[in-house]
C-alpha positions in Angstrom: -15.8 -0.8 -20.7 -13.3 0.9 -23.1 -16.3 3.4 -24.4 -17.1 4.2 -20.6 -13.2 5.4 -19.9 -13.7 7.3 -23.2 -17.1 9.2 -22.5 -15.7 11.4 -19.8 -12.6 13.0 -21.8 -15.3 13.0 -25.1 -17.0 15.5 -23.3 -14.9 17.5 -21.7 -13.7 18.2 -25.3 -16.7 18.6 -26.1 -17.4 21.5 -23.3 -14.2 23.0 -24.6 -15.1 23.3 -28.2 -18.2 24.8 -27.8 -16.9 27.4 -24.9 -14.3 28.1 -27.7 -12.8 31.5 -26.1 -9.7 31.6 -24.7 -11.0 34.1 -21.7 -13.8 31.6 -20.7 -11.6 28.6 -20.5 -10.0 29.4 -16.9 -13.9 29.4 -15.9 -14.7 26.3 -17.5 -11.9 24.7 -15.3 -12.1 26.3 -12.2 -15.9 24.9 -12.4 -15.2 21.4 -13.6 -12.1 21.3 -10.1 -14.8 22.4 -8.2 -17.6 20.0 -9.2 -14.9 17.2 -9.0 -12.7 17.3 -6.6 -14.2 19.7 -4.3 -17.1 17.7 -4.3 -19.6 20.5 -4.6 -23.0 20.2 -6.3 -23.1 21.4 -9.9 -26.4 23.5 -9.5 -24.4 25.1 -6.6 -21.5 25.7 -8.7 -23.8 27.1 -11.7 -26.0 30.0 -9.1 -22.4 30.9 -7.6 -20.5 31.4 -11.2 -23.9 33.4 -12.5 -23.7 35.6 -9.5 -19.5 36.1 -10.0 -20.8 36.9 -14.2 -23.4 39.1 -13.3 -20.9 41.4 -10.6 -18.1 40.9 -13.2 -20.3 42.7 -15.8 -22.1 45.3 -13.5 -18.4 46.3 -12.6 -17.6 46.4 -16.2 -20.2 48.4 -17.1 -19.3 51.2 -14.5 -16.0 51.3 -15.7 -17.1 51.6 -19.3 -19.6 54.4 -18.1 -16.7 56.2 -15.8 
């Protein structure tokens, strides 16, 4: 009982270990709110941040290119 109230913080420090950078971390949590409490499905959470990554660097790019 004691390990199964442990498990969930474990690896959400886990998680924030390995994301490491300090610019991905608002991502990370704005994901883990949404798959929570929101009660949206994680593969629906995953194709929607993939799609925000891939316009944030396409705009990126063109600014880098302007």
């Amino acid at each position: 009982e004691i390990m199964g109230g442990i498990l969930p913080a474990l690896g959400f420090a886990i998680t924030l270990t390995v994301i490491g950078k300090r610019n991905l971390i608002p991502f990370f949590i704005i994901g883990f709110f949404a798959v929570m409490y929101l009660g949206l499905d994680t593969m629906a959470v995953a194709i929607f941040a993939t799609c925000v990554a891939l316009l944030m660097n396409l705009f990126r790019m063109k600014e880098e290119a302007a």
